[in-house]
C-alpha positions in Angstrom: -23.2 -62.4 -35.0 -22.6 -66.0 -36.0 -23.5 -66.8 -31.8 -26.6 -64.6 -32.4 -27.7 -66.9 -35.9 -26.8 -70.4 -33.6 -29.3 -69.0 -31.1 -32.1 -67.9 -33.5 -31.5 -71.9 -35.0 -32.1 -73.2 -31.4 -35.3 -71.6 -31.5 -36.3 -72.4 -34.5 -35.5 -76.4 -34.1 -36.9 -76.5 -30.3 -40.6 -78.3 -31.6 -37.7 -80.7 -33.0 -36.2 -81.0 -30.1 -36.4 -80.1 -26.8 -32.8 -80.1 -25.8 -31.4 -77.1 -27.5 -28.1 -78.8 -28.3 -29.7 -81.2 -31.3 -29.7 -77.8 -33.3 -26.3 -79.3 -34.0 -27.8 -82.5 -35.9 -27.8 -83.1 -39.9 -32.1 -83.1 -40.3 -31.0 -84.2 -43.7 -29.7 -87.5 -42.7 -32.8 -89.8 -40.7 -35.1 -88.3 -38.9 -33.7 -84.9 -37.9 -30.5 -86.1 -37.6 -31.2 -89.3 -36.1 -31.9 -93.0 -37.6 -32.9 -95.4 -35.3 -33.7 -99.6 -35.8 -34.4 -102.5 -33.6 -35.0 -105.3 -35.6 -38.5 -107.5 -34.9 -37.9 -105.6 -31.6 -34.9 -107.9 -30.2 -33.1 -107.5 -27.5 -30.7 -104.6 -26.9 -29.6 -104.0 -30.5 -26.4 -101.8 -30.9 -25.3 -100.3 -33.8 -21.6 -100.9 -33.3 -19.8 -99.2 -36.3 -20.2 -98.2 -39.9 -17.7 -97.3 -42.8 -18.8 -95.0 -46.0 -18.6 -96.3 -49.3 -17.5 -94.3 -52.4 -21.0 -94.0 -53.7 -21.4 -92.1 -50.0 -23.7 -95.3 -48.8 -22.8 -96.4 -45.1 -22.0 -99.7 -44.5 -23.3 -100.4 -40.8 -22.9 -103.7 -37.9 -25.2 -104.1 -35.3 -25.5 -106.4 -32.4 -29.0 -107.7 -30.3 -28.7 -110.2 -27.3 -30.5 -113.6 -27.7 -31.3 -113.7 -24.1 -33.1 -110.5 -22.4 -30.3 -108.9 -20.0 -28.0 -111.2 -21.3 -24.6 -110.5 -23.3 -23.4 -113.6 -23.5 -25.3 -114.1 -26.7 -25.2 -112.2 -29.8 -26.2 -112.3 -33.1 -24.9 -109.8 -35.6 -26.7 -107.6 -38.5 -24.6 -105.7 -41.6 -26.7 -103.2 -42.9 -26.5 -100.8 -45.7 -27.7 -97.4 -45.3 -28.3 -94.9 -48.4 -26.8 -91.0 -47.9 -30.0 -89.7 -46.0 -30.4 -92.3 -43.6 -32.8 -94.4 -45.0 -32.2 -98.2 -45.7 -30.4 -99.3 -48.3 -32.7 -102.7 -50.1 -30.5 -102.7 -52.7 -27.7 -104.6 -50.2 -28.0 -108.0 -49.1 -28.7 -107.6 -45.2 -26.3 -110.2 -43.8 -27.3 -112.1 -40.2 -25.0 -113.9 -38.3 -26.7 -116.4 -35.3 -24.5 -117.1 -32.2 -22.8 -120.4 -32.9 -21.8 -123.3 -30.6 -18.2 -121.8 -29.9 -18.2 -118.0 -29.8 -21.7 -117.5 -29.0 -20.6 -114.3 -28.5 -19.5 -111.5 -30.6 -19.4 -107.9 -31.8 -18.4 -106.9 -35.5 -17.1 -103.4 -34.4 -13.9 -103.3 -36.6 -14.5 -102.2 -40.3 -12.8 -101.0 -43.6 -14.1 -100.8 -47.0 -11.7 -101.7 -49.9 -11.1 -99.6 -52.8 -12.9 -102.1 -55.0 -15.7 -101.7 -51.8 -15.2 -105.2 -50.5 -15.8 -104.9 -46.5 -13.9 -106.2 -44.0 -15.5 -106.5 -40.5 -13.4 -107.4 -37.7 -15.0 -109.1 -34.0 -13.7 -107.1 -30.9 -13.2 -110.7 -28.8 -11.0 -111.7 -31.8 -13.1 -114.5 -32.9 -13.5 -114.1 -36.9 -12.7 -111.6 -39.8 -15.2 -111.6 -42.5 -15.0 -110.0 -45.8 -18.2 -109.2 -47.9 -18.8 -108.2 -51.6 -20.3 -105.1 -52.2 -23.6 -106.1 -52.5 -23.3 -108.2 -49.1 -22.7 -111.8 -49.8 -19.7 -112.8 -48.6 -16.6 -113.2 -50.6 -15.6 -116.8 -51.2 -12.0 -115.9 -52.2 -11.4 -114.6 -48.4 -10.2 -117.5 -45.8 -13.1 -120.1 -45.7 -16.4 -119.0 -47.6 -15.7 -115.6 -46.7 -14.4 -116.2 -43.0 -11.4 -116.2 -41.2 -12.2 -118.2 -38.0 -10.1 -117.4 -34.6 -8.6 -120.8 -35.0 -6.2 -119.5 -37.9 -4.6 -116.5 -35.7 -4.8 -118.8 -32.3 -2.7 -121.4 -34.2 -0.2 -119.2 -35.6 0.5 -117.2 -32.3 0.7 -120.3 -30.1 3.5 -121.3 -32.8 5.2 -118.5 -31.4 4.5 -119.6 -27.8 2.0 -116.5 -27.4 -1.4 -116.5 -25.4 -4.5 -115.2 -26.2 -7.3 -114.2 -25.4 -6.7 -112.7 -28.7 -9.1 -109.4 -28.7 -9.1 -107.2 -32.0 -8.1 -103.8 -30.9 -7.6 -102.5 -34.3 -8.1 -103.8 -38.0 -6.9 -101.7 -40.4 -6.2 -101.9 -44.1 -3.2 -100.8 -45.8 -2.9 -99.9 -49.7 -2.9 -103.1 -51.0 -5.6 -104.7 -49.3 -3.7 -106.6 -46.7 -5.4 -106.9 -43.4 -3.0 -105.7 -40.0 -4.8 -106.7 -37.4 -3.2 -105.1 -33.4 -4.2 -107.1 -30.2 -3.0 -107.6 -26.8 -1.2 -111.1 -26.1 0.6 -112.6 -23.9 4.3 -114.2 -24.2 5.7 -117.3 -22.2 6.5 -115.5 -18.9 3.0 -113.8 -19.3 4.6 -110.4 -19.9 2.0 -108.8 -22.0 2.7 -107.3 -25.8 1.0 -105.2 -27.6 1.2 -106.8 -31.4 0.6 -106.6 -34.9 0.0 -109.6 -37.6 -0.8 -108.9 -40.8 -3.2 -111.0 -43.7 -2.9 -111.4 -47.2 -5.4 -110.4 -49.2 -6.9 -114.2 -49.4 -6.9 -114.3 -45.6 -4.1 -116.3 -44.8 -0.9 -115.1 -42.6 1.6 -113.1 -44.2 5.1 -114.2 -42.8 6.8 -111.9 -44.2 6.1 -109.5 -42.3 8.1 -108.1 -38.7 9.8 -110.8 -36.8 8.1 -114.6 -38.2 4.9 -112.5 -39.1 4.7 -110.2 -36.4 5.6 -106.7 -34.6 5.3 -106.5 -31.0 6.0 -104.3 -27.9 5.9 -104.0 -24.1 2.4 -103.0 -23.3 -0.9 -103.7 -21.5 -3.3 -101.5 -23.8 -2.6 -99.7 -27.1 -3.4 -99.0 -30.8 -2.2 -99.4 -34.2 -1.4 -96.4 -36.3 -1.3 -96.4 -39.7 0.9 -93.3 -40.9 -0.1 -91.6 -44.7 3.5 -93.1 -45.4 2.4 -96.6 -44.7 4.6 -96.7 -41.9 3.1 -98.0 -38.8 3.1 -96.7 -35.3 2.2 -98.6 -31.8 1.2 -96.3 -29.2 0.9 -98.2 -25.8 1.2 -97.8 -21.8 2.6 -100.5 -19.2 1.2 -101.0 -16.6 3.4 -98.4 -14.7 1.3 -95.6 -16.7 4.8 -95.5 -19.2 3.2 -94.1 -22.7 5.6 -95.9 -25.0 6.0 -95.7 -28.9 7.6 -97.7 -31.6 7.7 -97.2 -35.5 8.0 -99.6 -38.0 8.7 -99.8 -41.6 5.7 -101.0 -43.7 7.3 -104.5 -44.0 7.2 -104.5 -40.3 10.6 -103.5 -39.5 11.8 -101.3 -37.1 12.4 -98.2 -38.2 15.5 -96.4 -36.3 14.9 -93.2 -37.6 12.1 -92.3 -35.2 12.7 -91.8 -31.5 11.4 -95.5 -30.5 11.7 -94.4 -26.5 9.2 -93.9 -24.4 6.8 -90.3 -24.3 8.4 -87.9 -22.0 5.0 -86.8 -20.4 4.5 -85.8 -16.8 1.0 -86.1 -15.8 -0.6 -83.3 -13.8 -0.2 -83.3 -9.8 -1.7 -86.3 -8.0 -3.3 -87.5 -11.1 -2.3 -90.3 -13.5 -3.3 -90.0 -16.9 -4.8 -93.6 -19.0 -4.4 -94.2 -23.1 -7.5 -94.6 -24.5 -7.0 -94.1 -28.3 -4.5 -92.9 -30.8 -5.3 -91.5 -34.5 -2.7 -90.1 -37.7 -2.7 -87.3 -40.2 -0.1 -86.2 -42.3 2.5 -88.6 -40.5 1.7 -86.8 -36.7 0.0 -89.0 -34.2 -2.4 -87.9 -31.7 -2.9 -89.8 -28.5 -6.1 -88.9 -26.4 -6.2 -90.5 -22.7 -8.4 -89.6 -19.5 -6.7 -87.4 -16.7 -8.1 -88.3 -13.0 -7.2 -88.2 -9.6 -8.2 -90.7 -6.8 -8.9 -87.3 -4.6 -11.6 -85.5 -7.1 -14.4 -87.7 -9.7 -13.6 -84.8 -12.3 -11.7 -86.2 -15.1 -10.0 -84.0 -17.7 -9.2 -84.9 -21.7 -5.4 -85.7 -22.1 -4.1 -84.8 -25.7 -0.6 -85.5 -27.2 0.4 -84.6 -30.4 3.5 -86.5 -32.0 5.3 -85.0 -34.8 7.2 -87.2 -37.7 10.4 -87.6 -35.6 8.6 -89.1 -32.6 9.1 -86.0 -30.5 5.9 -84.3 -28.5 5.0 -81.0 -30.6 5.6 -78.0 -29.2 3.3 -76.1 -31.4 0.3 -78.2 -30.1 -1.4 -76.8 -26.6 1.5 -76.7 -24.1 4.8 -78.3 -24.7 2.6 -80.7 -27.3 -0.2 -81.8 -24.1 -3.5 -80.6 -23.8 -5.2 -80.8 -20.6 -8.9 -79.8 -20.6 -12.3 -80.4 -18.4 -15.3 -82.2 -20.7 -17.2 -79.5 -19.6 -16.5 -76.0 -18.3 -18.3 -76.9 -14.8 -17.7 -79.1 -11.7 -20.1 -81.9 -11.7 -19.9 -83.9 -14.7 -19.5 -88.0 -15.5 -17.5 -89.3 -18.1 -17.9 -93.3 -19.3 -13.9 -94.3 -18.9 -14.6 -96.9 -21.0 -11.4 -97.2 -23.2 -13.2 -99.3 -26.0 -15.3 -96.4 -27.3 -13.5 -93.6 -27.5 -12.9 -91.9 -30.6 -10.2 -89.6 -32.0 -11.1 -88.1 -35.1 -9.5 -85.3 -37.4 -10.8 -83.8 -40.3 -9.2 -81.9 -43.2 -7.8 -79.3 -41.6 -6.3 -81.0 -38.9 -9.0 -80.0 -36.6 -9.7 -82.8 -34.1 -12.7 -84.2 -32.6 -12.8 -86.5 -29.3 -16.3 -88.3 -29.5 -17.3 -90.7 -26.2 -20.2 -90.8 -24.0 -20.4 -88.2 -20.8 -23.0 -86.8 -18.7 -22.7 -83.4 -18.0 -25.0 -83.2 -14.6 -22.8 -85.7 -12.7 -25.9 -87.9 -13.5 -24.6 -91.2 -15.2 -28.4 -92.1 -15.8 -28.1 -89.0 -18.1 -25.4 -89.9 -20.1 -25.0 -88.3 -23.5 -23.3 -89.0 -26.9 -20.3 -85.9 -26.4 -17.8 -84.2 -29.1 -15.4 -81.7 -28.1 -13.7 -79.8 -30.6 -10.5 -78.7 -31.0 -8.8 -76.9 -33.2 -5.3 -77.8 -35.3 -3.1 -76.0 -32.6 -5.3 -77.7 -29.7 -7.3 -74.7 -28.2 -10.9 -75.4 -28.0 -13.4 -74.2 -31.6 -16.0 -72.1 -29.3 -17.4 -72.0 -32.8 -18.4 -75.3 -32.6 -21.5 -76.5 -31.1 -22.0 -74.7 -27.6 -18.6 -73.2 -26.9 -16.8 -76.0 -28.3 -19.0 -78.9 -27.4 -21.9 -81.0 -28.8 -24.4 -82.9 -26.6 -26.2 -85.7 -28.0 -29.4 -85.6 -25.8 -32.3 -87.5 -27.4 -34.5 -87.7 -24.2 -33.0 -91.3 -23.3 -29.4 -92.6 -22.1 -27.4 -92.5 -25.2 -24.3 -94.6 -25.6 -22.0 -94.5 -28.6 -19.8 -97.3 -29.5 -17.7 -95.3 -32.2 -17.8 -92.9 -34.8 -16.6 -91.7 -37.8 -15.8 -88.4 -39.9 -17.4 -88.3 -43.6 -16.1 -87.1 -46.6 -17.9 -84.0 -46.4 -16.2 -83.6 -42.8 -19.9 -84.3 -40.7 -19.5 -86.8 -37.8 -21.5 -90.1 -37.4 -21.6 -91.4 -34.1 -23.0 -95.3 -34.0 -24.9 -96.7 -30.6 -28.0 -97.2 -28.8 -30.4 -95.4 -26.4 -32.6 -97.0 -23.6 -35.7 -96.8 -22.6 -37.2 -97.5 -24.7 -33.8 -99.7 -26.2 -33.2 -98.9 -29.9 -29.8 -98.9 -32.1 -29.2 -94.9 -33.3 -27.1 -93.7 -35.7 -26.7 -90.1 -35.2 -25.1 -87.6 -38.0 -23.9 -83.9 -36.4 -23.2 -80.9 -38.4 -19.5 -79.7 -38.2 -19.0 -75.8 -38.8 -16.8 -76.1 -41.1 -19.1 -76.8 -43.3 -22.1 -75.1 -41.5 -24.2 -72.5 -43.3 -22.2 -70.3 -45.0 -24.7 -67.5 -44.4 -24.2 -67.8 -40.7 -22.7 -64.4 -40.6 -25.9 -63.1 -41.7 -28.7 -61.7 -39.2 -31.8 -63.4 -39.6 -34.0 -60.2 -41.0 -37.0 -59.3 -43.2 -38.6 -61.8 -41.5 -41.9 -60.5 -42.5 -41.1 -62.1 -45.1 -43.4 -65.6 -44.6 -43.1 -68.6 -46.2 -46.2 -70.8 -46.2 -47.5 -73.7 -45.6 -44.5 -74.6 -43.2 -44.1 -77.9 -43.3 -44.8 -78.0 -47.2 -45.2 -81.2 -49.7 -45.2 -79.2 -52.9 -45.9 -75.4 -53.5 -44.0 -72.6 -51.0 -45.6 -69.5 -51.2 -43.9 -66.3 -49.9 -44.5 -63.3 -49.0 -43.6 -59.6 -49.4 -41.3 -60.5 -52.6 -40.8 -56.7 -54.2 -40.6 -58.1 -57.9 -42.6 -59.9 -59.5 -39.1 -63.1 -60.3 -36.9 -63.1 -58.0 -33.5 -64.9 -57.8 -33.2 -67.4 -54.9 -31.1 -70.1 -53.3 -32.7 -73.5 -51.3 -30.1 -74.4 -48.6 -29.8 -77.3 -46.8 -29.0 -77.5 -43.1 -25.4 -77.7 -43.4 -25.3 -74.5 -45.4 -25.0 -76.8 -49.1 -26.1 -75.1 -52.1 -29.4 -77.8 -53.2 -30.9 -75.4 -55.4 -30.6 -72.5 -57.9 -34.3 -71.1 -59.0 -36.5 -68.3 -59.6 -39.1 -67.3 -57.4 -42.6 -66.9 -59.8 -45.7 -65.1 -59.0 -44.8 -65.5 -55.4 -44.8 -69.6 -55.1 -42.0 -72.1 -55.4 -42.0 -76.2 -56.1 -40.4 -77.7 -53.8 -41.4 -81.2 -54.5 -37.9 -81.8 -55.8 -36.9 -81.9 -52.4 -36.2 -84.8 -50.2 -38.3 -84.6 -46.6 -35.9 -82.2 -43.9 -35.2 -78.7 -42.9 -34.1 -76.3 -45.7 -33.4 -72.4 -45.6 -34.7 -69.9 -48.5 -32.0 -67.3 -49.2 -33.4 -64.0 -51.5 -30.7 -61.6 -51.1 -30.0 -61.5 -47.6 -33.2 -62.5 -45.9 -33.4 -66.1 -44.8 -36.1 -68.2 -44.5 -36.8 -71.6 -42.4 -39.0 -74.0 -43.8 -39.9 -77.8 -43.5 -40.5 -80.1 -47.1 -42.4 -83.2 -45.8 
């Protein structure tokens, strides 16, 4: 029955879009799901990443080229965006020209502090910046607000390291300290996957690990940052070895969890690359791409790691998931390992966003979420059997993504063709329409004009008041109200798609 609803929505939304999969889109957030920007029309403008706010506002960085088809270049834009997608005035847009030395760079790592102070960290490693609230930048962090590359490149060549030093995570713990995890490389140019940590004012904290820092045999890897404050690094040499060490949160080693490396086997004539590693409740879970030199169909690699280090049993098969992107034989997947994104929401279910084309075609390339679910089978019940293509027409490309606190995903990127930054927002089922079970009946039952700017009138009502409910697309409760004399103000409402519910016929309507 639910299928049969999801089918019945396609319909419905296919004047909104003509690939049946954007059925799966917020229309509450943007425009159907979808905000896009490209500012005084610029040059490739990318909306990098974003980070909520506890007033549910999304803090967003963008990046446009100086130079048409030319990376080298950048200049960066924080923006502020309110709950629905629209821009937030209130916040002081911040703009940050290419300088002299680093005329490149990309502010694609951010947290927001519990007193909403932002951090924003460059991938190539080349400042951290922390901004007020509002968007100015705050003068009490490094210099004006800044923490030049200078600072980190000075402290790690005291410790004979080499750069370049590229950000591969920045995370904040629980007292605002900054760890920041990059790839260096030591004196015999072995290379380490490490971790420094900031105080709050920007400056190095040397109390922390080994003369500041934590590091560990690798070639690519992420930080982990346990609900126990206890830190993981999840890495691979350049053998293909997945190796993992935990440390205390003062950056010790901590020799209660099994520090060797994972025990995994990859499939038959394939080899299996890390691409990203995320926590919840104290397990880690490690997503990498499966391929073989002999076929161009890669398959999704998961691990699950419970608290003692150990793959767990209870997840997939022996604690690995192996799984195609798609259930066919001709599909693309962008290996990328800079995008990809793990994500879990509050039931442990787990979401691997990136960017994949399933035709084969990679001038088709989509936005792609697979679901899983806590035990690692795939949720059919999400999107079509499990996944969610976002296909706006163009090539889309995301660059990351995040899960909200009411458990949606928000995917940040860009499309070409014409070349615009998008933000897109897609609708997780659990918390889709709670009437889902419900067969869409009575639907003599008309609701008129459809779109509508202020009075709804329906049809075929058998009382004179009724009792109804104004959903929105993700099943949430909006309104309470009584139906009178057959007409409804709906002027109340923001511009998207709602459903009428009286009794157990549904309604679809449009409030422009």
């Amino acid at each position: 029955m639910t299928n049969k609803f999801l089918y019945c929505l396609a319909i419905l939304c296919f004047t909104i879009y003509t690939k049946a999969q954007n059925q799966f889109l917020d229309s509450s957030f943007g425009t159907n799901g979808v905000f896009t920007y490209t500012p005084n029309n610029v040059y490739g403008f990318i909306y990098e990443t974003g980070a909520v706010t506890s007033q549910q506002k999304i803090v967003v960085s963008g990046t446009h080229y100086n130079i048409p088809n030319n990376n080298q270049s950048t200049t960066n834009i924080i923006q502020r965006l309110n709950a629905d997608g629209t821009l937030d005035n209130s916040f002081n847009t911040v703009i940050i020209p290419p300088s002299t030395a680093n005329p490149t760079s990309r502010l694609i790592k951010m947290s927001i502090q519990s007193d909403q102070k932002v951090i924003l960290g460059d991938l190539l490693g080349n400042k951290l910046i922390r901004l007020n609230e509002n968007g100015t930048y705050d003068t009490g962090f490094g210099n004006n607000g800044v923490v030049g590359s200078s600072v980190i490149s000075t402290f790690l060549g005291n410790l004979g390291l080499a750069g370049p030093f590229n950000f591969n995570n920045v995370i904040l713990t629980n007292t605002n300290k900054i760890l920041i995890c990059a790839i260096l490389g030591d004196s015999n140019q072995v290379s380490k996957l490490a971790v420094l940590r900031l105080n709050e004012n920007g400056t190095i904290d040397n109390t922390f690990g080994n003369n500041g820092l934590i590091m560990q045999d690798a070639n690519i890897g992420r930080l982990v940052l346990q609900n126990d404050f206890k830190l993981l690094l999840i890495g691979q040499k350049p053998d293909g070895t997945l190796v993992k060490s935990r440390y205390l949160e003062n950056g010790i080693l901590d020799n209660t969890y099994n520090n060797s490396s994972i025990s995994y086997t990859p499939l038959i004539n394939h080899e299996t690359y890390f691409c990203t590693a995320t926590s919840k409740d104290n397990n880690v879970y490690i997503y990498g791409v499966t391929s073989s030199a002999t076929s161009p169909i890669s398959i999704i690699t998961l691990m699950k790691l419970n608290q003692s280090g150990e793959l767990d049993n209870s997840f997939g098969v022996n604690g690995v998931v192996n799984e195609p992107y798609y259930n066919n034989n001709n599909y693309y997947v962008d290996n990328n390992i800079l995008y990809p994104t793990l994500l879990l929401d509050n039931n442990s279910n787990i979401f691997l966003v990136c960017m994949a084309s399933p035709t084969g075609n990679a001038a088709e390339m989509n936005q792609f979420i697979k679901k899983f679910k806590s035990n690692g089978s795939v949720d059919s019940g999400f999107g079509n059997n499990g996944i969610v293509d976002v296909d706006l027409n163009y090539k889309e490309f995301m660059r990351s993504a995040i899960i909200t606190p009411d458990q949606k995903i928000i995917i940040f990127g860009n499309h070409q063709s014409p070349n615009k930054g998008i933000i897109t927002k897609v609708l997780n089922n659990e918390n889709s329409l709670s009437v889902i079970n419900q067969e869409l009946k009575n639907r003599e039952q008309n609701v008129y004009p459809n779109p509508v700017k202020n009075i709804l009138h329906i049809n075929n009502i058998q009382t004179k008041n009724s009792n109804a409910e104004i959903l929105d697309a993700s099943g949430r409760n909006v309104l309470k109200i009584i139906i009178r004399e057959n007409k409804l103000d709906v002027s109340s409402l923001i511009n998207g798609i709602y459903y009428l519910k009286v009794g157990n016929s549904i309604n679809r309507f449009i409030k422009e």
